[in-house]
SENU-824445 format. One record per residue: residue number from 1; x negated, y, z of N, C-alpha, C in turn; residue in three letters. Coordinates in steps of 0.05 Angstrom, whole numbers, plus 5000, padded with zeros to 4 digits. Atoms other than C-alpha are relative to their C-alpha. Example, Ala and Ser with C-alpha at 12.3 -4.5 7.8 and 13.67 -1.06 7.14 Angstrom:
% SENU-824445
   num     nX     nY     nZ    caX    caY    caZ     cX     cY     cZ   residuo
     1   4982   4976   5000   4754   4910   5156   4982   5024   5000       ALA
     2   5016   4976   4999   4727   4979   5143   5015   5022   5014       SER
This chain:
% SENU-824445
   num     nX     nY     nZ    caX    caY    caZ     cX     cY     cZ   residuo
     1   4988   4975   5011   2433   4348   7919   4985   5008   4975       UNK
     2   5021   5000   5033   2372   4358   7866   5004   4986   4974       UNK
     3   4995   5022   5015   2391   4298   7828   5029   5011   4989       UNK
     4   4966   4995   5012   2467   4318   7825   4998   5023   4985       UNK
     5   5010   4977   5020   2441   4384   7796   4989   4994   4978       UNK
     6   5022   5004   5024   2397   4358   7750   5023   4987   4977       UNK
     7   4970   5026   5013   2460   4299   7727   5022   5030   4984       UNK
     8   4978   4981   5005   2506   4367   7724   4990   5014   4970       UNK
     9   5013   4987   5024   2461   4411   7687   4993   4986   4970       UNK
    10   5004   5013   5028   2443   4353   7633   5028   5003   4985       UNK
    11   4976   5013   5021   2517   4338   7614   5008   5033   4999       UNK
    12   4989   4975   5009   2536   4412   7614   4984   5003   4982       UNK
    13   5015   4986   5016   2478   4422   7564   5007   4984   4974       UNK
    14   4983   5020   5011   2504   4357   7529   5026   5011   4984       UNK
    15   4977   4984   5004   2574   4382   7522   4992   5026   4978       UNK
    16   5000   4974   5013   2556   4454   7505   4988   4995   4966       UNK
    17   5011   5009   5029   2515   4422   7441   5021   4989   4984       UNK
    18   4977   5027   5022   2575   4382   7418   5013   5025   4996       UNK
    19   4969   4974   5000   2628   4446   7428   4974   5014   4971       UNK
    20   5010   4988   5016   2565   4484   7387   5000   4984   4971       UNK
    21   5011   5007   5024   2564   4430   7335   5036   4996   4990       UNK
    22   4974   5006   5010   2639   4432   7330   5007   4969   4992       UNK
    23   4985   5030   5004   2661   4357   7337   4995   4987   5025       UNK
    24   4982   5012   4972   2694   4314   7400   4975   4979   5002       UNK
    25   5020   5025   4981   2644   4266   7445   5019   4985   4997       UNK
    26   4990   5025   4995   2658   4195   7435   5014   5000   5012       UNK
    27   4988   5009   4971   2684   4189   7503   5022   5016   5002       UNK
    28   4982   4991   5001   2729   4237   7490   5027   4992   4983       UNK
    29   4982   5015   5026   2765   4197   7433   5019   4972   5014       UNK
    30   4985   5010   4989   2816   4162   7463   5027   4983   4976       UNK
    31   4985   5000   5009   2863   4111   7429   5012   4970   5013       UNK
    32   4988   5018   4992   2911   4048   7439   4987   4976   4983       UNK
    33   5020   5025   5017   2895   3983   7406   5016   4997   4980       UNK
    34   4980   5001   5030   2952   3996   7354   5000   5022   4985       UNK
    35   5001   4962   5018   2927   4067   7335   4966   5002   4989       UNK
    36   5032   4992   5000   2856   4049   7323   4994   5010   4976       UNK
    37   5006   4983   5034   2835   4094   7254   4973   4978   4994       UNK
    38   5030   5029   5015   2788   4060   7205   4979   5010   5009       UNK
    39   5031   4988   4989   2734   4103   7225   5001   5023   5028       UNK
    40   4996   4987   4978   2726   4133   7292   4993   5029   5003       UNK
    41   5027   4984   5001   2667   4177   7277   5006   5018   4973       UNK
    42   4993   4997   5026   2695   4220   7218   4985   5026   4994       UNK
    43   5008   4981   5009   2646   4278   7219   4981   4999   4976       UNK
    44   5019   4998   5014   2597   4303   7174   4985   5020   4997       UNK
    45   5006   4976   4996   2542   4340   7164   4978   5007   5023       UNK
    46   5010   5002   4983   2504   4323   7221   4986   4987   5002       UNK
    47   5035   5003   5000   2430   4310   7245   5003   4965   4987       UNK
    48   5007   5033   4997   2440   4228   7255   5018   4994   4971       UNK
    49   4988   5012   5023   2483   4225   7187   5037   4989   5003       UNK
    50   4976   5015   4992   2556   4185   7184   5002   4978   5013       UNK
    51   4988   5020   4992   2584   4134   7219   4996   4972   4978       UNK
    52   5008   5015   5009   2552   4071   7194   5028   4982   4981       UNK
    53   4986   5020   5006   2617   4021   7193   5031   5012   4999       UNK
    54   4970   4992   4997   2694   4021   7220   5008   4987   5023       UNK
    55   4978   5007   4979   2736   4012   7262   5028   4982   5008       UNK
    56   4972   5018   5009   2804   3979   7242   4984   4968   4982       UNK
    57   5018   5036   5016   2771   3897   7228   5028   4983   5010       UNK
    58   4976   5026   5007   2808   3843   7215   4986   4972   4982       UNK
    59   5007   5020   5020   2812   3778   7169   4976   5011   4982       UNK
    60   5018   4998   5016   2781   3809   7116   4979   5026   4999       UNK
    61   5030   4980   4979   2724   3850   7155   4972   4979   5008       UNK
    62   5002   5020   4993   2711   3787   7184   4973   4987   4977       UNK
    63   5020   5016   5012   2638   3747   7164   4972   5016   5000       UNK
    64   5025   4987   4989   2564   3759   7163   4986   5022   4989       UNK
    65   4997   4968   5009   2568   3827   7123   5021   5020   5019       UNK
    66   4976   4984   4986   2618   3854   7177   4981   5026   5005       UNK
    67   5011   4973   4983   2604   3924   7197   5018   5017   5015       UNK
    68   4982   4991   4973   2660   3924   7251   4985   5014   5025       UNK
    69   5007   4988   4966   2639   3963   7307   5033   5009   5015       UNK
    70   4985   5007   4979   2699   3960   7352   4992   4970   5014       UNK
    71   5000   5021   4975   2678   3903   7414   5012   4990   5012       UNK
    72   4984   5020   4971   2719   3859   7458   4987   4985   5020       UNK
    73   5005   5017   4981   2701   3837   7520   5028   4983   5026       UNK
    74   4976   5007   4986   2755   3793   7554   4989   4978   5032       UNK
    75   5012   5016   4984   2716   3729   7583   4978   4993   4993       UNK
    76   5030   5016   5003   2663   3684   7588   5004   4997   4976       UNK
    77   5003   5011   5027   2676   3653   7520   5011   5024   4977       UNK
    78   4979   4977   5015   2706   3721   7488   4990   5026   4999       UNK
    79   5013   4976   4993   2660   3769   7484   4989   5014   4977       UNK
    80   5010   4995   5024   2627   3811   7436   4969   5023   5013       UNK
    81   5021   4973   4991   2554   3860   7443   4996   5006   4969       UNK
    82   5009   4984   5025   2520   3906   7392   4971   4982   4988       UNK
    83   5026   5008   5013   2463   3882   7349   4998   5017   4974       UNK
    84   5003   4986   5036   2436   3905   7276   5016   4983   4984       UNK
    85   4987   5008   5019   2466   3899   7217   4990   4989   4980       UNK
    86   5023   5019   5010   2402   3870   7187   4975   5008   5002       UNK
    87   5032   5000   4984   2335   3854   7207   4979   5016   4990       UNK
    88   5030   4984   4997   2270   3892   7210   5000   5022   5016       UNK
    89   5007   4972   4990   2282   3958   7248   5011   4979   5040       UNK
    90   5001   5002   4963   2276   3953   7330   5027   5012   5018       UNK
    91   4979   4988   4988   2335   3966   7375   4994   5034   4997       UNK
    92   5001   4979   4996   2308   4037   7387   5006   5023   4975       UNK
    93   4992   4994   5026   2311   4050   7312   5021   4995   4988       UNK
    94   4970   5006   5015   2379   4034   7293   5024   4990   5024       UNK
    95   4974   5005   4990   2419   4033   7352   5024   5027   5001       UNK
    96   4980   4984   5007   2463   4086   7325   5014   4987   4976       UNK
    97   4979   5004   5027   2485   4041   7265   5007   4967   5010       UNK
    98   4985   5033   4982   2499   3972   7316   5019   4991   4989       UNK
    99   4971   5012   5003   2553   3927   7292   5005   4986   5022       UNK
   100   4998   5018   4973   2589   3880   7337   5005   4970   4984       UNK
   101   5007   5021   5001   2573   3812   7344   5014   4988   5022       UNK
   102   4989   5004   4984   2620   3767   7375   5004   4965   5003       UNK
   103   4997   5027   5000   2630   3695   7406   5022   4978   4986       UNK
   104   4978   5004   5012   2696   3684   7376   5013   5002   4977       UNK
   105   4982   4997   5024   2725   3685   7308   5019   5008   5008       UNK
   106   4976   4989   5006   2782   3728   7297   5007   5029   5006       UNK
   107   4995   4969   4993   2767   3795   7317   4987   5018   4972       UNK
   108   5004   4984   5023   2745   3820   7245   4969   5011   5003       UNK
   109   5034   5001   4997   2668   3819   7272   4977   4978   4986       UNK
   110   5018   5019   5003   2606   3782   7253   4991   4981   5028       UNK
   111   5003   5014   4996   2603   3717   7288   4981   4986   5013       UNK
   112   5027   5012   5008   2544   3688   7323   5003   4970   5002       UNK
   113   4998   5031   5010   2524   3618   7299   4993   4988   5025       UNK
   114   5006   5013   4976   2523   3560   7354   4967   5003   5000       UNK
   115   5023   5007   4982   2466   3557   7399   4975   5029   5012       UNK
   116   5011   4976   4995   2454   3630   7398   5002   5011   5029       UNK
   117   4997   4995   4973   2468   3637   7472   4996   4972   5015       UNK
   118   5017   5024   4983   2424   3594   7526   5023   4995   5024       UNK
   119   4992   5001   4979   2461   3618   7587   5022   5024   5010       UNK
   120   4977   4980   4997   2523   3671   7606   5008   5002   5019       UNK
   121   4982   5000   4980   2552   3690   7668   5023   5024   4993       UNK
   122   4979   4982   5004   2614   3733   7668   5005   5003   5024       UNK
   123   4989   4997   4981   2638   3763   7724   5018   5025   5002       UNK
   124   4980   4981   5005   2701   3808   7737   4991   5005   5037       UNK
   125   4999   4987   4970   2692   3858   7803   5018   5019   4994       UNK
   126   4988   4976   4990   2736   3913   7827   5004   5020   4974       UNK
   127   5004   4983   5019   2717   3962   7787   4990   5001   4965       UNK
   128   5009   5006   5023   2688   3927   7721   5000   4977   4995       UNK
   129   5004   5025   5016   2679   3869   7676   4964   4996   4999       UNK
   130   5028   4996   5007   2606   3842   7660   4980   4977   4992       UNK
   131   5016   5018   5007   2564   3792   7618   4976   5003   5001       UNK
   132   5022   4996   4993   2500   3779   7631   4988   4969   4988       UNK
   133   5009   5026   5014   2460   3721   7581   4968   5005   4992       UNK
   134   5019   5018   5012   2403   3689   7551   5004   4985   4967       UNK
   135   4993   5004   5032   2389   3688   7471   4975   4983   4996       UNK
   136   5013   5019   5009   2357   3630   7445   4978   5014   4983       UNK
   137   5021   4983   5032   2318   3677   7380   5018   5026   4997       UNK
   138   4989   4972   5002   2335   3744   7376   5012   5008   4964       UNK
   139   5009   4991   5031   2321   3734   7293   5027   4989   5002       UNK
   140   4975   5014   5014   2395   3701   7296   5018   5019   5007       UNK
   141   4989   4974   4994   2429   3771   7315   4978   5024   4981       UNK
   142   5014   4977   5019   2383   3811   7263   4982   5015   5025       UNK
   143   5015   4985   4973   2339   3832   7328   4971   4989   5003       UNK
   144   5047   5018   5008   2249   3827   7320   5004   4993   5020       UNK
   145   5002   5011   4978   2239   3776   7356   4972   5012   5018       UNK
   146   5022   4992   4982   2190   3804   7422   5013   5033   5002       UNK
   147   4998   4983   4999   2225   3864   7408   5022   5007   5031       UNK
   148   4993   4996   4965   2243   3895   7489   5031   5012   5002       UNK
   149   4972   4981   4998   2305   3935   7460   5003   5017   5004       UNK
   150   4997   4972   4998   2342   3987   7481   5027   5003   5012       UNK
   151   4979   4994   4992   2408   4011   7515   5020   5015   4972       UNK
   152   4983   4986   5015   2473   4024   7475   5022   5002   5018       UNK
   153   4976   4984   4985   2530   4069   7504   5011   5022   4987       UNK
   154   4986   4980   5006   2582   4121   7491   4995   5025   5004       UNK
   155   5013   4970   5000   2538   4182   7503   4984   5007   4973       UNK
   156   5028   4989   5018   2473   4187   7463   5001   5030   5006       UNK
   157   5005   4981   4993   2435   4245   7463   5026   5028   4984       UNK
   158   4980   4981   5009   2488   4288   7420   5029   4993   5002       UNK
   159   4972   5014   4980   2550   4250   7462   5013   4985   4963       UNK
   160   4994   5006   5022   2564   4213   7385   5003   4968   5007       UNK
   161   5002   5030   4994   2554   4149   7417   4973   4985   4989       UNK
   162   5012   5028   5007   2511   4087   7409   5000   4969   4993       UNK
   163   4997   4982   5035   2522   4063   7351   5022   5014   5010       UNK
   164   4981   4970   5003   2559   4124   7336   5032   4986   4988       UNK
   165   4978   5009   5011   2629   4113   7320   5008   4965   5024       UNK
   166   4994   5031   5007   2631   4046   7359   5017   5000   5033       UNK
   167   4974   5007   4987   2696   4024   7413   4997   4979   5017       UNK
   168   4994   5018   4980   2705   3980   7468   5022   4986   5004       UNK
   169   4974   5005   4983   2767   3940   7486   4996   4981   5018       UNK
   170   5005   5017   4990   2785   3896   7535   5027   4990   5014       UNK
   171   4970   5010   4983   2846   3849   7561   5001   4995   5029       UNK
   172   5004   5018   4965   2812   3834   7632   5013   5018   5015       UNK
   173   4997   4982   4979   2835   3889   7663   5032   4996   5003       UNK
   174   4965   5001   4994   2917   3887   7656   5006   4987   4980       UNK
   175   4989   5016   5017   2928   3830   7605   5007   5011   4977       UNK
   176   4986   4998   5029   2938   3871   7547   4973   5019   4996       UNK
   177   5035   4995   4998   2875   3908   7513   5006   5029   4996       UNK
   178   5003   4966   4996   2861   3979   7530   4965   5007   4993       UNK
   179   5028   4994   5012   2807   4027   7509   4985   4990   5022       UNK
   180   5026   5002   4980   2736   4016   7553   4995   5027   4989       UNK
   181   5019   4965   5012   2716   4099   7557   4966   4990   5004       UNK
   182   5019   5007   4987   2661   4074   7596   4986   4971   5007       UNK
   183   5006   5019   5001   2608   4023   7582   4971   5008   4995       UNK
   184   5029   4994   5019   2535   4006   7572   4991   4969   5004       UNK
   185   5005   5034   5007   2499   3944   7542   4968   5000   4991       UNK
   186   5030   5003   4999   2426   3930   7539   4995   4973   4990       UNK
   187   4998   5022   5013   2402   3883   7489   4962   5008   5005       UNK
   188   5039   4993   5010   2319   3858   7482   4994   4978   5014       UNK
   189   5017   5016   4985   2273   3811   7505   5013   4967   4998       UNK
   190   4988   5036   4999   2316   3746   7491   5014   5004   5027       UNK
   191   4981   5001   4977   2366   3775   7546   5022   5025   4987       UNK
   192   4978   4983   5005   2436   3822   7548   5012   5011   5015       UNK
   193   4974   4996   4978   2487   3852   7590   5011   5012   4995       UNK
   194   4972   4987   5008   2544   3884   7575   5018   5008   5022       UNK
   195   4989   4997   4979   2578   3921   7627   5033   5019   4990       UNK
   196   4977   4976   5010   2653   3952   7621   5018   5007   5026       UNK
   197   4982   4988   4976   2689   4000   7668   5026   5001   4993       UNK
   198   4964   5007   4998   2760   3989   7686   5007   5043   4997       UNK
   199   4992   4976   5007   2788   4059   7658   5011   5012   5013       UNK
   200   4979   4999   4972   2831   4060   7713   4980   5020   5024       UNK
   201   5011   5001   4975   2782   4063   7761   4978   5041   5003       UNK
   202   5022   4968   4992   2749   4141   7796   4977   4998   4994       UNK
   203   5022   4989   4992   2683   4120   7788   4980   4984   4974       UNK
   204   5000   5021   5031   2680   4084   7718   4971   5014   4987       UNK
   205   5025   4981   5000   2630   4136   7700   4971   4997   5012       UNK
   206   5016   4996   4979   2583   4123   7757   4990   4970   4994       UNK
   207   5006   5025   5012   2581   4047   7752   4999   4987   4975       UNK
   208   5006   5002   5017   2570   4047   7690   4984   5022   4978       UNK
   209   5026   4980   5007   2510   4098   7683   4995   4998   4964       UNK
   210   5010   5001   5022   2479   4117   7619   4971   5013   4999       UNK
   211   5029   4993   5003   2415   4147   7637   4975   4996   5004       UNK
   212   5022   5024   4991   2378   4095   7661   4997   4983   4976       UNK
   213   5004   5014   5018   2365   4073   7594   4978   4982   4995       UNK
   214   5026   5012   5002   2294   4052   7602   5003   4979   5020       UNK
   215   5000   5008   4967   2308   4016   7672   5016   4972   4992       UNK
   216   4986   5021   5012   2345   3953   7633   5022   4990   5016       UNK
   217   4982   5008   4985   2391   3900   7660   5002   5002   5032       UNK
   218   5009   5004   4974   2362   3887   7726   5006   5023   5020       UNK
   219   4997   4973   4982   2374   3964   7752   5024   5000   4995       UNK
   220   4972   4981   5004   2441   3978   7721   5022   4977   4994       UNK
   221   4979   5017   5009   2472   3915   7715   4987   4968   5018       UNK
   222   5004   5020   4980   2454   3870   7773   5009   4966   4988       UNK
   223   4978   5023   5007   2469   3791   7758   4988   4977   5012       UNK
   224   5009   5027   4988   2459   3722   7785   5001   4975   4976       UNK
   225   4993   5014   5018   2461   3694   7717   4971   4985   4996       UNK
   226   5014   5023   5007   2419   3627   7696   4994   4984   4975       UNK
   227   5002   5015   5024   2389   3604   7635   5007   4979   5000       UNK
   228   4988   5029   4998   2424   3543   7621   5027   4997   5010       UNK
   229   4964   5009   4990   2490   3550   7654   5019   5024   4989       UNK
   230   4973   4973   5005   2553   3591   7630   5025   4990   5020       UNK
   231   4986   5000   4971   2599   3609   7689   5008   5019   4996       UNK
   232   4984   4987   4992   2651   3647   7708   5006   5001   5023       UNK
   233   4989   4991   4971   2665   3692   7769   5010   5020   5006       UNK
   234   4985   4972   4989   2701   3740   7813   4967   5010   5013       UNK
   235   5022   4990   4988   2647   3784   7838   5008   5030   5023       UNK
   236   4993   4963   4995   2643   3850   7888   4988   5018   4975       UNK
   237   5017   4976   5013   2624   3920   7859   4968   4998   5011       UNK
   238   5026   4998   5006   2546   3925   7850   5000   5034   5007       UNK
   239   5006   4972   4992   2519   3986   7884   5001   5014   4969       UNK
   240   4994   4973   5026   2528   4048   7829   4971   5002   4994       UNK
   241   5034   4998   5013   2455   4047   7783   4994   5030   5019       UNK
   242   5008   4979   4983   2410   4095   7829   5009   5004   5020       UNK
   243   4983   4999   4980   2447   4092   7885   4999   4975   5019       UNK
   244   5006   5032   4984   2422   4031   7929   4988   4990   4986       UNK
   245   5018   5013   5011   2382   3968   7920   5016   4984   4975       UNK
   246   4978   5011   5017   2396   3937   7857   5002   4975   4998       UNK
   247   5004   5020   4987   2413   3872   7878   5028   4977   4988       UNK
   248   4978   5013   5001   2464   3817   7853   5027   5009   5015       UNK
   249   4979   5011   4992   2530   3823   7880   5011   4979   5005       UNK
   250   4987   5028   4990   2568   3765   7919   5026   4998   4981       UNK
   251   4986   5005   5019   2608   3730   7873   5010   4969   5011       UNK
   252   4982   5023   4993   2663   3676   7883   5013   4986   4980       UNK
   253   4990   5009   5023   2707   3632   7847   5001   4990   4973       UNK
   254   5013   5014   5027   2658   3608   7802   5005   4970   4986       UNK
   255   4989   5016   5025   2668   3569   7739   4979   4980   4989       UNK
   256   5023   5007   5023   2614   3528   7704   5012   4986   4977       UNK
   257   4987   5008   5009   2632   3505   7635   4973   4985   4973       UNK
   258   5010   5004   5029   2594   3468   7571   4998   5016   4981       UNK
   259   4994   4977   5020   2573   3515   7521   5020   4989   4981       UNK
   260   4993   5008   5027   2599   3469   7462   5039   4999   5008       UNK
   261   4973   5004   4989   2669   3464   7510   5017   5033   4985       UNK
   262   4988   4977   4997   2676   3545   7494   4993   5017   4984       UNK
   263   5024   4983   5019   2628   3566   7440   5001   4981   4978       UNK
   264   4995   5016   5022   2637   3539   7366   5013   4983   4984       UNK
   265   4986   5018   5012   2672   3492   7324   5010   4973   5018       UNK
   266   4988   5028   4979   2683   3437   7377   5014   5013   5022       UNK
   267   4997   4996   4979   2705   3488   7427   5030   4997   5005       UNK
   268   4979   5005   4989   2771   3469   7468   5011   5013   5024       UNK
   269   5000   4983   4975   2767   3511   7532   5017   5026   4994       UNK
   270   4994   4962   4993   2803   3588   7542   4994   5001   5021       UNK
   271   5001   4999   4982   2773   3606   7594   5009   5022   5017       UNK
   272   4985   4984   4983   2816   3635   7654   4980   5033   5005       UNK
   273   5006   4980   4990   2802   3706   7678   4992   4993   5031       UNK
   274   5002   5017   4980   2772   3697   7752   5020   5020   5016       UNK
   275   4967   4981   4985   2829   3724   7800   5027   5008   4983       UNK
   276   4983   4989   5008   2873   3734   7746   5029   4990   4994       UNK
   277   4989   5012   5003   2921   3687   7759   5036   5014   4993       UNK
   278   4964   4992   5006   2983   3733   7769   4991   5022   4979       UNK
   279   4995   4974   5024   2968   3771   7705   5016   4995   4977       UNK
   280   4988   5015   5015   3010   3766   7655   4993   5012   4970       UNK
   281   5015   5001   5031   2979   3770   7576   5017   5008   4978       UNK
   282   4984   5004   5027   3013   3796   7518   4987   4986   4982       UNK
   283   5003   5028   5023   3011   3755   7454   4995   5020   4982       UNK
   284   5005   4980   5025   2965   3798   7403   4994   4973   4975       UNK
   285   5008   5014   5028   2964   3756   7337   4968   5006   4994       UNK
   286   5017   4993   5026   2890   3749   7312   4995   4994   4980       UNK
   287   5006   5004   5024   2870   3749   7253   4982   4972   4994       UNK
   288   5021   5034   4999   2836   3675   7230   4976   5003   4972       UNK
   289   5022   4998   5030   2776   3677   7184   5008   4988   4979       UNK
   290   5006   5007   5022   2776   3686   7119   4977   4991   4977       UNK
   291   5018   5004   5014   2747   3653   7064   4989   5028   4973       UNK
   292   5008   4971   5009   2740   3721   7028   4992   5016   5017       UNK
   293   5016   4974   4983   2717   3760   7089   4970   5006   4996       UNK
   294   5023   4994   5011   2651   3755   7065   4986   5022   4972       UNK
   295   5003   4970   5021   2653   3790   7003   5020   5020   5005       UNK
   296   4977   4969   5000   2710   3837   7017   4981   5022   5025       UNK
   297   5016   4983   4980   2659   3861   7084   4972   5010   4978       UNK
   298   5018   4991   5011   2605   3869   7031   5000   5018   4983       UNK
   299   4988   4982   5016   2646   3912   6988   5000   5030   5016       UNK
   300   4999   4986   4973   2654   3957   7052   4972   4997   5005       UNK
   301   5027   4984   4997   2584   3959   7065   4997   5017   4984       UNK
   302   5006   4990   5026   2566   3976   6994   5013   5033   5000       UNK
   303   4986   4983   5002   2621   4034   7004   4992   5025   5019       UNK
   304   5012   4980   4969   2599   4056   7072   4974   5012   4993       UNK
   305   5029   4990   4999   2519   4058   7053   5003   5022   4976       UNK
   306   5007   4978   5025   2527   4095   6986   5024   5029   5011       UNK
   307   4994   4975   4997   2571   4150   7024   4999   5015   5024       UNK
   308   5026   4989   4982   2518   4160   7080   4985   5022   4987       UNK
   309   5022   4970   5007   2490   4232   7077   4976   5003   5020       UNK
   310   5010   5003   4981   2440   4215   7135   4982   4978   5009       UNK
   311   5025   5023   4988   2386   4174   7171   5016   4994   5031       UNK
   312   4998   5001   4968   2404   4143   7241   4984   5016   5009       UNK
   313   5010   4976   4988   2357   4187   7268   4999   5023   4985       UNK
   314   5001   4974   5004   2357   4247   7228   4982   5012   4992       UNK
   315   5033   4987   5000   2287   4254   7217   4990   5005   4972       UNK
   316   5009   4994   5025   2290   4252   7141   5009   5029   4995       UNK
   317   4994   4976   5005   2338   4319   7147   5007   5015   5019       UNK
   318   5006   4983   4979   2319   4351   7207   4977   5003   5009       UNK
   319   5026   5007   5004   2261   4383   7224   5000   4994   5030       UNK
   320   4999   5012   4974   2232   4365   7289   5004   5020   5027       UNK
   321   4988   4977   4978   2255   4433   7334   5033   5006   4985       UNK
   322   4960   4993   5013   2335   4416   7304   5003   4992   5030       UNK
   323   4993   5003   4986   2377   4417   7355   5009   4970   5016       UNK
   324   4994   5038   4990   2385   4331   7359   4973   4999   5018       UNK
   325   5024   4998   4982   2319   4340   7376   4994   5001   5033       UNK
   326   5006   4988   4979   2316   4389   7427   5015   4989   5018       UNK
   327   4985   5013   4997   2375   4351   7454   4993   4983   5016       UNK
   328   5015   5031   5000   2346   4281   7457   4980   5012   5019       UNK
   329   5029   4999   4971   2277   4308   7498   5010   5014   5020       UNK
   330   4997   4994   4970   2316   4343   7543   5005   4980   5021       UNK
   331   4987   5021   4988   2366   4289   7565   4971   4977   5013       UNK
   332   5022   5015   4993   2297   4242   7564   4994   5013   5027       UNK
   333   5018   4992   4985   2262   4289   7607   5019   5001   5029       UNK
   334   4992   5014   4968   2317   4286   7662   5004   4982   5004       UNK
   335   4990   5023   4994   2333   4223   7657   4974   4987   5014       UNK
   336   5017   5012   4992   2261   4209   7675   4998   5003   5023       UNK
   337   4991   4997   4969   2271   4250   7735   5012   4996   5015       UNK
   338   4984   5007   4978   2326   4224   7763   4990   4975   5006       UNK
   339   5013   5019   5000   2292   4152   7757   4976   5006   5028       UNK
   340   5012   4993   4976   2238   4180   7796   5004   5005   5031       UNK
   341   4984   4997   4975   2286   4211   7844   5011   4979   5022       UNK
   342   4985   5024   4990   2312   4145   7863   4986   4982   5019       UNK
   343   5020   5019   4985   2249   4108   7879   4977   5022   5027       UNK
């Protein structure tokens, strides 16, 4: 009962900061996959600054200047997580300006080059989708290498998101791609996981926590995944983070596949959804890399950074009792207690 108080009282204090700062929580931003606006995040004016990138990618978004932040997670070979947009700063320092990084050409993202993933499991349960891998060098995602990371999700401390501005989709759930409200993804250490709640589902929220940020994959994203193998499976639901031991889930219907079969220039595979045999897929055209996506995404940086009024954190124009602040150490300070609460 203490804990649900503590959970209540944060997000009402949460909330009440956003309504005070006059502009809509992420999570509240709701759109289709044919209405997505170029920029999600369109305030200004505020502690953490603008919205790094965009939203609407394509062909010519597409290459290793992208600063797409919209994500896809579909399957094992079809996935996308957050990383930097270039190297030197630590997850914790710039995961408000994340791009997405994806296994696939054609989603208007930056690309990662073969051999950047050791090992992947994917598994679809009940209530969510969920990758779970092994990164060869972190320096090939713009990420210090040794560096432990950090959790990115659709809250952050002033509900703006992490990165701010940045989208989810996903086709696993009913063959055609709907938003993900609810998600969180934990990058560091030469590991990942990416978890997304079925929108659908009562409890999308719950299994897919956001305050266990410190508590990494292992608490909030259970997996049976293996350096060296990429696999696909049906899985059960994974007790709710805090809420039971956190323990793998039984998982069936597993897949094992060749990376080079599903990942890269040689790849030949799509790989099935697991259970999703009677689903039936609409046919979204994507976009195929261009040989101009490279400079036309660099033109769009160039555009984006010079009409940045702001720091990811805020700290160049806020002092340190602004309200992001006060914000940020609260949410910390329960979040530490509910952690405690648990054990």
């Amino acid at each position: 009962m203490f804990k649900a108080t503590l959970l209540a009282a944060i997000t009402s204090s949460a909330v009440l900061f956003a309504q005070a700062q006059n502009y809509t929580p992420l999570v509240d931003k709701r759109y289709t996959w044919d209405t997505i606006p170029y920029k999600v995040d369109t305030d200004v004016g505020l502690p953490r600054g603008e919205q790094l990138g965009y939203n609407r990618c394509n062909s010519t978004t597409e290459g290793t200047e992208s600063l797409c932040q919209t994500a896809i997670i579909n399957s094992l070979d079809d996935f996308c997580f957050w990383a930097p947009p270039s190297p030197g700063r630590s997850v914790g320092e710039i995961e408000g300006e994340m791009v997405a990084w994806c296994t696939q050409p054609g989603h208007g993202t930056r690309v990662m080059v073969d051999g950047t993933l050791t090992g992947v499991q994917f598994t679809k349960a009940p209530d969510y989708v969920q990758v779970w891998g092994f990164i060869s060098d972190q320096s090939k995602i713009n990420m210090v290498p040794g560096d432990a990371g950090g959790e990115m999700d659709p809250h952050g401390a002033d509900l703006r998101g992490n990165p701010m501005g940045g989208l989810l989709f996903s086709n696993a759930f009913t063959g055609v791609y709907v938003q993900v409200v609810e998600w969180h993804n934990f990058m560091g250490g030469n590991q990942f996981c990416l978890k997304a709640c079925d929108p659908r589902g009562a409890q999308d929220a719950e299994y897919c926590q956001h305050i266990f940020d410190t508590q990494g994959c292992q608490f909030n994203a259970p997996s049976g995944a293996r350096d060296g193998v990429f696999e696909s499976c049906a899985s059960d639901n994974q007790p709710i983070p805090g809420q039971g031991a956190a323990i793998p889930p039984a998982s069936s219907l597993c897949s094992t596949f060749a990376s080079t079969d599903i990942f890269g220039p040689s790849a030949t595979v799509r790989v099935p959804i697991p259970g999703a045999s009677t689903m039936s897929f609409s046919t979204i055209p994507r976009p195929t890399p261009s040989t101009t996506s490279t400079s036309s995404a660099a033109a769009t940086q160039v555009a984006a950074t010079t009409s940045r009024t702001g720091t990811a954190a805020g700290a160049s124009s806020t002092s340190a009792a602004g309200p992001s602040y006060v914000a940020h150490t609260l949410a910390g300070m329960v979040a530490v207690a509910l952690v405690l609460l648990t054990v």
